[in-house]
C-alpha positions, 0 to 999 in steps of 0.5 A, spaced: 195 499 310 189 496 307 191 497 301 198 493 300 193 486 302 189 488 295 192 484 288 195 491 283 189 488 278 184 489 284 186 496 285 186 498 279 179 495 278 177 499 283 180 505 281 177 504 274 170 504 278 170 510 282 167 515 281 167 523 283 165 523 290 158 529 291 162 533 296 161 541 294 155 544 299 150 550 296 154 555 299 161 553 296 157 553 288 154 559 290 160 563 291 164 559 286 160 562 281 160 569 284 167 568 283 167 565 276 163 572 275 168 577 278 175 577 275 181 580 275 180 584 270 175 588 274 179 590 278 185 592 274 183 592 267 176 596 267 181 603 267 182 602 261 176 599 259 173 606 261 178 609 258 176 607 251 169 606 253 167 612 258 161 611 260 160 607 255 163 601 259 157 599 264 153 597 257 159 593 255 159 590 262 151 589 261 151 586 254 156 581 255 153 579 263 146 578 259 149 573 253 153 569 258 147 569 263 144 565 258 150 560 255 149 559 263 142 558 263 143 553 257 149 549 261 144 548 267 140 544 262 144 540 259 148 538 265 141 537 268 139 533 263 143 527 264 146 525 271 151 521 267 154 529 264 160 531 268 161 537 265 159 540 257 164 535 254 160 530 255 154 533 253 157 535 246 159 528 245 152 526 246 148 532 242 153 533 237 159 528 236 165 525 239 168 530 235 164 536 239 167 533 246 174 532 244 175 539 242 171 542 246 175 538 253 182 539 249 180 547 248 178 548 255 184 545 258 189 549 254 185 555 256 186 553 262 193 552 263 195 558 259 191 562 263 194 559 270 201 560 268 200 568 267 195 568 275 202 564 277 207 569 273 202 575 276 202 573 282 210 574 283 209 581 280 204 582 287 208 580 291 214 584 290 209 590 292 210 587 300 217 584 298 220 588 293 227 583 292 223 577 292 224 574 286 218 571 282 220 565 280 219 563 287 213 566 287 210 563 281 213 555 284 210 557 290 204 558 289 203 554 284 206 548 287 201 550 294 195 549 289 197 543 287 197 540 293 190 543 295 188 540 289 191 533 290 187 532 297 180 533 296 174 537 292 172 540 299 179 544 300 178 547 293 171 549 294 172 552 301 178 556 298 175 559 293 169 560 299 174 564 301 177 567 296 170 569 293 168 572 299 174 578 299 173 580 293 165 581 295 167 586 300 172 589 296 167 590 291 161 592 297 167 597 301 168 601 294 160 601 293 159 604 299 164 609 299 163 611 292 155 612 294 157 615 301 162 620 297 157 622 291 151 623 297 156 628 300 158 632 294 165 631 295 170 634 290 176 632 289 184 635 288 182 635 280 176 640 282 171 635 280 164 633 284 162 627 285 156 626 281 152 621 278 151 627 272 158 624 269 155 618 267 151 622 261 155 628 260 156 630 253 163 626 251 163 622 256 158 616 254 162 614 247 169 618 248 172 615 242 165 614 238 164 606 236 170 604 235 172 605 242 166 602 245 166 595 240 174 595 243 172 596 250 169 589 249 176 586 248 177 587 255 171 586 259 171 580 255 177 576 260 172 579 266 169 574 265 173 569 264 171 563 269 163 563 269 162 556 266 167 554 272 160 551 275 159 547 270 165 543 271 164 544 279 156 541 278 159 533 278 162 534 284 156 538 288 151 535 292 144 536 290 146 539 283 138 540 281 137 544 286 144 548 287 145 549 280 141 553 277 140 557 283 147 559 281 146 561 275 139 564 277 144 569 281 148 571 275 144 578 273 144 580 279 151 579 280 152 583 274 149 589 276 152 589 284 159 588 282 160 590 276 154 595 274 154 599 281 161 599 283 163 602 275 158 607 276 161 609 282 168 609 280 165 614 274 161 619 278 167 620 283 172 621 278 170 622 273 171 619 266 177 624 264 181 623 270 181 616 271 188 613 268 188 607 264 194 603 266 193 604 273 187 601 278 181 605 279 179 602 285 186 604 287 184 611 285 177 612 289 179 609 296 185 614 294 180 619 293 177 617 300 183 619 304 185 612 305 192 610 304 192 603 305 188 603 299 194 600 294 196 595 299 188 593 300 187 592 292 193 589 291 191 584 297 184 583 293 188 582 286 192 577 289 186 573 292 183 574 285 190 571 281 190 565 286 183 563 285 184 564 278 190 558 278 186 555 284 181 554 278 184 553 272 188 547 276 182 544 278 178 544 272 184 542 268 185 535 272 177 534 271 177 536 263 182 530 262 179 525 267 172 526 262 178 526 256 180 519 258 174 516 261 171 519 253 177 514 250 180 522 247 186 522 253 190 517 255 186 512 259 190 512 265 188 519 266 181 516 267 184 513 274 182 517 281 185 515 288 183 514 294 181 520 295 176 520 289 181 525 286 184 525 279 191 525 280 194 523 274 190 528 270 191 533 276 200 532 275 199 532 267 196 539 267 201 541 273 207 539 270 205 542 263 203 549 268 210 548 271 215 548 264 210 554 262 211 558 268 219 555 266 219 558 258 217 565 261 223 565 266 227 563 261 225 566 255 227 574 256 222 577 250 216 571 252 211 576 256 210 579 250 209 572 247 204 571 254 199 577 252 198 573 245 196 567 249 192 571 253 188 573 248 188 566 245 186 563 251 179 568 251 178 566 244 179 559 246 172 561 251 168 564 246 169 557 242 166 554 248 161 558 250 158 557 242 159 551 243 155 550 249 150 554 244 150 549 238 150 543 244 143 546 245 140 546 239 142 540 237 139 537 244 133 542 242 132 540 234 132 531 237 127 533 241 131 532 247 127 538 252 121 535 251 123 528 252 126 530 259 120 534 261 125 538 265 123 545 270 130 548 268 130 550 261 134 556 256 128 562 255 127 564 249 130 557 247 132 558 239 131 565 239 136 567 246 141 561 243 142 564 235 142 570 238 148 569 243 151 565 237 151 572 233 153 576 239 160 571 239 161 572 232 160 579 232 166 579 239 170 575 233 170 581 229 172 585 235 178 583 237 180 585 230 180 592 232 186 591 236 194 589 233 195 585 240 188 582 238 189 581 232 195 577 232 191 572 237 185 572 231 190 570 226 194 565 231 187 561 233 186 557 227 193 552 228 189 550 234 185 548 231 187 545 226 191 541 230 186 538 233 183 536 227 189 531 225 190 529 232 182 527 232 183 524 225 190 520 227 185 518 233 180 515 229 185 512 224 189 509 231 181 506 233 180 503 225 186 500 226 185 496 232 178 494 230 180 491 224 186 487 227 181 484 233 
C-alpha cells in the first residue's frame, strides 16, 4: 500500500538503487556447493563411463575433481578480491575487458537455459515411472513453472531448497557406500558368480578396457558430472560473510570428490565388477539390486528426480543474476538491472523463464528435437569449459597487474601461474577430447556460431554506444 503513495519516478529510482540482499547462511553455500559437485551424471551416466573406462574411471573423476578444484580456488580469490564483484563476469570486466564479461555472462546464461529445458524434459520422463500416463509436457510446465515461483519470492527459499536437495543426493551416496563396504567385507557373491572384491579394481583388463581412446572418451562424460561447480560463485553475492563462507566451500571440494564420487565408484566396481555393469542402466540401481533391495529402482529414480530439480532450481537462479550483472554492465537491457521488493531480479528472472518455457515448447513440438537436444547438451558442456578457462585467463590477468599483491588477501590459487596454465592446458586438451565421439564432435563443430554471434552483437554494441556518444 505504501508504495502506491510513492511517484513512479521515485520508485523506479529506488529499484535502481537496491542491491542483492546477504541472505544465504554457512550451511546453505556449503551444501549448495556440494550439489554443484554431485550431478546427475553421477548417478545415471557413470555406467557408461565405466563401460568405456573400466576401472579407469576413478582416475578420470580425480583428474578432473583436481583442475576444477583450482578454477574454484581461482574464483574465491577473484571474487574476495573485490566486494563490488557479484559473479566471474564482473571480474573478467575488470581484469581482462568488457568484452571478457559480456561473453562470458551471455555463454554462462545460454548454458543455463539449455541445460535447464533438458532437467525439466527429464523430469517428465521420471515421473512417469510413478504415473505411467501422465503426460511430460505436464511435468516439465510444472516443475518449471514451480521453480519460478520459488525463484520470484527470495534467495532464502532457493537456498533452503537446494539444502534439501544436496541433502538426498548425500545419503543416496553414503547408503550406497555403506552397503557396498558391507557387502565387499562380507565377500558376498552375486548371481553372475562374481565376489565382491576390491581385486576387480586392478584385475588385468579392467583398468583400460578399451585402452587410451576409451578412457580419454570417459571424460566426455564425467565432464557433465560436474557441471554446476561454479554455482557458488554466482550464490557468493548473496551469502552472508563470503570471506569466510566461501572459501570453506571451496576448501571442501577434494574431499567431496573423493567421498562421492572416488568412494561410491569404487564400491559399484568391486561389487559388480566392471564386465557386468551394464551402460545404459544405473549402477546404483544394480548394486542396491544386488543387496536384495527391491525398492532400489524407485529409491534412485526418487534421488535422480531431486537431482534433475536442483539442476533447474539452479539454472533459474543463475540465469536471473547473470542478466542482472548484464544489464547493471550495460551488456543487457537496462530494465533487466531492476530488483523488486523482495531484492529479487524479476525481469531477469521472467526473461530467462520465458526463453526455458518456448525451449521446453520446441522440444514437444518438434518430434526429431531430443536428438537435436543431446547436441545442445553437449554445446552447453562446452560453453562451461569456455568459462572455466576464462576464470583461468581472469587470473593471470589480476596476477600479471599485480593485483594479488596489492590486495594482500589470505585466500589465494596455489601454485598461482603454474596451477592456472596447467588448467588451461587440461581444458584444451578436453577440447580435443570430444572429438573422439560423432554426438561430441558435432557439438565441437557447432560451438564456434556461438561465438561469433557474440562477437557481431558485441561489435553492434560498441558501434550503438559510438554512436550515442558522438550525438551527445
Amino acid at each position: 500500500m505504501q508504495n502506491s503513495k510513492i511517484p513512479e519516478h521515485v520508485q523506479e529510482v529506488q529499484s535502481e538503487n537496491r542491491k542483492l540482499l546477504k541472505q544465504l547462511d554457512n550451511r546453505h553455500i556449503q551444501l549448495i556447493a556440494i550439489g554443484g559437485a554431485i550431478g546427475t551424471g553421477l548417478f545415471m551416466g557413470s555406467g557408461k563411463i565405466i563401460h568405456l573406462s573400466g576401472s579407469s574411471i576413478i582416475l578420470t573423476y580425480t583428474i578432473i575433481g583436481f583442475f576444477l578444484f583450482f578454477v574454484m580456488r581461482a574464483l574465491g580469490e577473484l571474487l574476495l578480491s573485490d566486494s563490488s564483484f557479484n559473479s566471474f563476469a564482473d571480474f573478467s570486466t575488470a581484469y581482462i575487458g568488457p568484452w571478457a564479461g559480456f561473453f562470458i555472462g551471455w555463454t554462462y546464461w545460454l548454458s543455463w537455459v539449455v541445460t535447464c529445458v533438458g532437467d525439466v524434459v527429464v523430469i517428465g520422463g521420471y515421473m512417469q515411472f510413478w504415473f505411467p500416463n501422465l503426460s511430460l509436457w505436464i511435468s516439465a510446465f510444472s516443475a518449471l513453472g514451480f521453480m519460478l515461483l520459488i525463484n520470484t519470492l527470495s534467495v532464502r527459499l532457493f537456498g533452503e531448497m537446494e539444502f534439501w536437495f544436496a541433502i538426498i543426493k548425500i545419503v543416496a551416496i553414503l547408503a550406497l557406500i555403506l552397503v557396498g563396504f558391507v557387502m565387499i567385507l562380507a565377500g558376498y557373491t552375486s548371481p553372475d558368480g562374481v565376489k565382491a572384491s576390491f581385486s576387480h579394481l586392478i584385475q588385468n583388463g579392467m583398468i583400460f578396457p578399451n585402452g587410451f581412446q576409451g578412457f580419454v572418451s570417459g571424460f566426455q562424460i564425467a565432464l557433465f558430472s560436474f557441471v554446476g561447480i561454479e554455482l557458488v560463485g554466482i550464490a557468493a553475492a548473496e551469502t552472508k560473510n563470503p570471506e569466510v563462507n566461501l572459501p570453506k566451500a571451496i576448501n571442501g571440494i577434494p574431499i567431496r570428490v573423493v567421498l562421492f564420487y572416488v568412494s561410491s565408484l569404487v564400491c559399484i566396481i568391486s561389487v559388480c565388477s566392471w564386465e557386468y555393469i551394464v551402460p545404459d542402466k544405473s549402477p546404483f540401481v544394480g548394486l542396491f539390486t544386488l543387496a536384495g533391495l527391491p525398492t532400489a529402482a524407485g529409491i534412485i529414480n526418487f534421488v535422480v528426480l531431486t537431482s534433475a530439480l536442483s539442476s533447474a532450481n539452479s539454472g533459474v537462479f543463475s540465469t536471473s543474476r547473470m542478466l542482472f550483472g548484464l544489464a547493471r554492465e550495460n551488456a543487457a537491457p537496462h530494465a533487466w538491472g531492476k530488483l523488486s521488493t523482495l531484492n529479487v531480479p524479476l525481469r531477469g528472472l521472467f526473461v530467462s523463464g520465458l526463453c526455458m518455457f518456448i525451449g521446453v515448447t520446441l522440444l514437444f513440438i518438434t518430434p526429431t528435437v531430443m536428438a537435436v537436444f543431446t547436441l545442445l547438451s553437449t554445446l552447453s558442456s562446452i560453453m562451461l569449459i569456455f568459462i572455466w578457462s576464462m576464470i583461468l585467463i581472469s587470473w593471470l590477468s589480476y596476477y600479471k597487474q599485480g593485483k594479488c599483491i596489492s590486495h594482500n588477501l589470505n585466500y589465494k590459487l596455489p601454485g598461482g601461474k603454474v596451477m592456472a596454465w596447467s588448467g588451461l592446458i587440461f581444458f584444451s586438451f578436453m577440447l580435443v577430447a570430444l572429438a573422439f565421439q560423432q554426438d561430441t564432435r558435432n557439438g565441437l563443430l557447432i560451438a564456434p556460431l556461438w561465438f561469433i554471434w557474440l562477437t557481431i552483437l558485441w561489435k553492434t554494441k560498441k558501434t550503438t554506444n559510438h554512436l550515442k556518444l558522438k550525438q551527445q
